[in-house]
C-alpha positions in Angstrom: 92.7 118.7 93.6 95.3 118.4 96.0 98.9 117.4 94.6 98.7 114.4 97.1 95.6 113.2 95.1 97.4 113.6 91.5 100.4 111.9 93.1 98.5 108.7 93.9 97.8 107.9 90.3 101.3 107.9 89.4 103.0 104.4 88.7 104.5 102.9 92.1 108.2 103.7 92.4 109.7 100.2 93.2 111.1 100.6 96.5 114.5 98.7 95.5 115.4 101.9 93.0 117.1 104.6 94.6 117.5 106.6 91.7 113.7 106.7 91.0 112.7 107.4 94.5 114.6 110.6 94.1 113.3 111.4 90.7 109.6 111.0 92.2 110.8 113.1 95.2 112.3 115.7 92.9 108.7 116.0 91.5 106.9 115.9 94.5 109.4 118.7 95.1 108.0 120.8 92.4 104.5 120.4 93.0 104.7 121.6 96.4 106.5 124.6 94.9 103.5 125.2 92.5 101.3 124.3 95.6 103.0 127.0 97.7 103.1 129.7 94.6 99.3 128.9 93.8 97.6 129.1 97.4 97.4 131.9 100.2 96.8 132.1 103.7 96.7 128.7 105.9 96.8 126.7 102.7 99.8 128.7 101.8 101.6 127.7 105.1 100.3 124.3 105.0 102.0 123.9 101.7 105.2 125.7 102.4 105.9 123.2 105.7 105.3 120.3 103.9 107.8 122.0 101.1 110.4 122.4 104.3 109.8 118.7 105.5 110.7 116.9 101.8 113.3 119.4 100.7 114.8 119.0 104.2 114.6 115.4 104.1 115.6 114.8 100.3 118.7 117.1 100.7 120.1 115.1 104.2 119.4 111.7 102.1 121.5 112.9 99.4 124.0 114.6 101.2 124.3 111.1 103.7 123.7 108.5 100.9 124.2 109.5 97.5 126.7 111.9 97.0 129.1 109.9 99.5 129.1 106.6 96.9 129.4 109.1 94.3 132.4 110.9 95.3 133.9 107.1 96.2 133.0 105.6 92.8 133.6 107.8 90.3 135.9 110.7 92.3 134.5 114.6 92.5 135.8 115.6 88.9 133.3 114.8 86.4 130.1 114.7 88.8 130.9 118.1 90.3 129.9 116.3 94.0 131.1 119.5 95.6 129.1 121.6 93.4 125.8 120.1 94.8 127.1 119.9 97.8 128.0 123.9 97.8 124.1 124.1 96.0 122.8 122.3 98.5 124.5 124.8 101.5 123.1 127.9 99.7 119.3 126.5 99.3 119.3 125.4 102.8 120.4 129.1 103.9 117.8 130.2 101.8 115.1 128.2 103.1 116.2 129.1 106.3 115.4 132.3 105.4 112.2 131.7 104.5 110.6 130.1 107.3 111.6 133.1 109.1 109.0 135.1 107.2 105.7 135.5 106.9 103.9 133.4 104.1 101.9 136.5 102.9 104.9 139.0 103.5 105.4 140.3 100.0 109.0 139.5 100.3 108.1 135.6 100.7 106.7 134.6 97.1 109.6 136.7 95.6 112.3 134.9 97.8 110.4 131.7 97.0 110.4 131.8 93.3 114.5 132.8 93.9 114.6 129.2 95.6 113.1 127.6 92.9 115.0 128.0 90.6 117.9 126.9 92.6 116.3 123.8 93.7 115.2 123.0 90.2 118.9 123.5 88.5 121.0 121.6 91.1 117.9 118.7 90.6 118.8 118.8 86.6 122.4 118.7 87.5 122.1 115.5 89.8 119.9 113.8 87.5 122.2 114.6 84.4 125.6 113.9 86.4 124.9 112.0 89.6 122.1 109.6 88.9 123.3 108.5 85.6 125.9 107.8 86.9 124.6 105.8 89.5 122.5 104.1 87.8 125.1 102.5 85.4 127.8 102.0 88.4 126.3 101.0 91.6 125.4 97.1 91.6 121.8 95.9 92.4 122.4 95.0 96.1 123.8 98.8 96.7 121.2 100.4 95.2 119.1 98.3 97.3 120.9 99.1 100.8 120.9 103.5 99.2 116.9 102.6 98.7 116.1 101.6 101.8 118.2 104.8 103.5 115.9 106.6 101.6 112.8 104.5 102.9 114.2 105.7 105.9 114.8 109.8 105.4 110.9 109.6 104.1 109.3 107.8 107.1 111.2 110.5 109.5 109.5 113.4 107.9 105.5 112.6 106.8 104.5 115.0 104.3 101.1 116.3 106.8 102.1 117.9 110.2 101.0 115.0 113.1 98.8 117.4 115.6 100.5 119.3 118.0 103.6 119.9 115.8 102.5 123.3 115.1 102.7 124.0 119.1 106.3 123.3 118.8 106.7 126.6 116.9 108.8 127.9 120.0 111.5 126.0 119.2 112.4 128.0 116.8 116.1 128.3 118.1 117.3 125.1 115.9 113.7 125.5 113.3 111.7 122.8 112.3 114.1 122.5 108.9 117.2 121.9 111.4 115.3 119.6 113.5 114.2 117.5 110.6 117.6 116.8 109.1 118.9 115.4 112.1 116.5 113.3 112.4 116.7 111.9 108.9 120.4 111.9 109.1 120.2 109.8 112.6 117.4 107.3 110.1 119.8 107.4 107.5 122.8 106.2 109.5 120.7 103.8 111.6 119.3 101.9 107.7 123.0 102.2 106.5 124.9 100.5 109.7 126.2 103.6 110.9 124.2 103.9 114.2 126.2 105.7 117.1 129.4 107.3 114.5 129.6 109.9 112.2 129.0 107.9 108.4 
């Protein structure tokens, strides 16, 4: 039923592959999408938090650990790093301005479906350009140490709201998207070595 459920009889991801983590998350991305455009009411918001926690999480790791080594090994011209990068700015201001509405406003699934699209062409793009490339370039212990930064974004940001988060709804000055991302970032740093400094 749920898109946890079909999720669990998918093949393992092994957790030394960075590039398949971030395929599986790129998925996971789109069946919270269809979860979101599919359900109404507190099932609707239910959905569309966890949407926030994984996109917010999955953007950070990439912006921390995968576009960094890609810029470095291959240099911005034929990857288009700053394209995702500019991508990545404008989905995060829209997302932003989602979780400012209403759920059932009729404006949301509109603004949603907008987003969508978005996220789904700048995942293409990485997968065609970035992760290729990654794949063939970066040796087996890198991809190993990129992994386990990932490892790390997901365990900041579990995909069910912990009780009591929802009370926390009054901190809306930063928003829950803002206040995930530093958190994975702060993960992310801490699993790469880069506790303390700006990576």
């Amino acid at each position: 039923m749920s898109a946890q459920a079909e999720r669990s009889d998918a093949p393992p991801v092994r957790d030394d592959d960075v590039v398949a983590m971030l395929m599986r998350q790129h998925g996971e991305i789109r069946n919270l999408f269809d979860e979101v455009e599919s359900t109404t009411g507190e099932e609707r918001k239910d959905a569309f938090r966890r949407l926030v926690r994984v996109l917010a999480v999955h953007e950070t790791a990439e912006e921390e650990v995968v576009h960094p080594f890609a810029r470095k090994a291959f240099g911005d011209a034929g990857l288009g790093v700053a394209e995702r990068l500019e991508e990545e700015r404008l989905a995060k201001e829209k997302l932003s301005a989602l979780e400012d509405m209403d759920t059932e406003d009729a404006a949301f699934l509109p603004a949603l479906l907008e987003l969508r699209v978005d996220v789904m062409e700048h995942a293409r793009a990485e997968e065609r350009y970035e992760f290729t490339h990654l794949r063939r370039s970066a040796d087996p212990e890198r991809l190993a140490a990129m992994a386990k930064a990932v490892r790390a974004a997901e365990a900041t940001a579990p995909t069910h709201p912990h009780p009591g988060v929802e009370s926390g709804a009054k901190n809306m000055a930063l928003g829950p998207m803002a206040a995930v991302m530093d958190r994975t970032r702060d993960a992310v740093r801490k699993a790469m070595g880069k506790d303390g400094g700006k990576g």
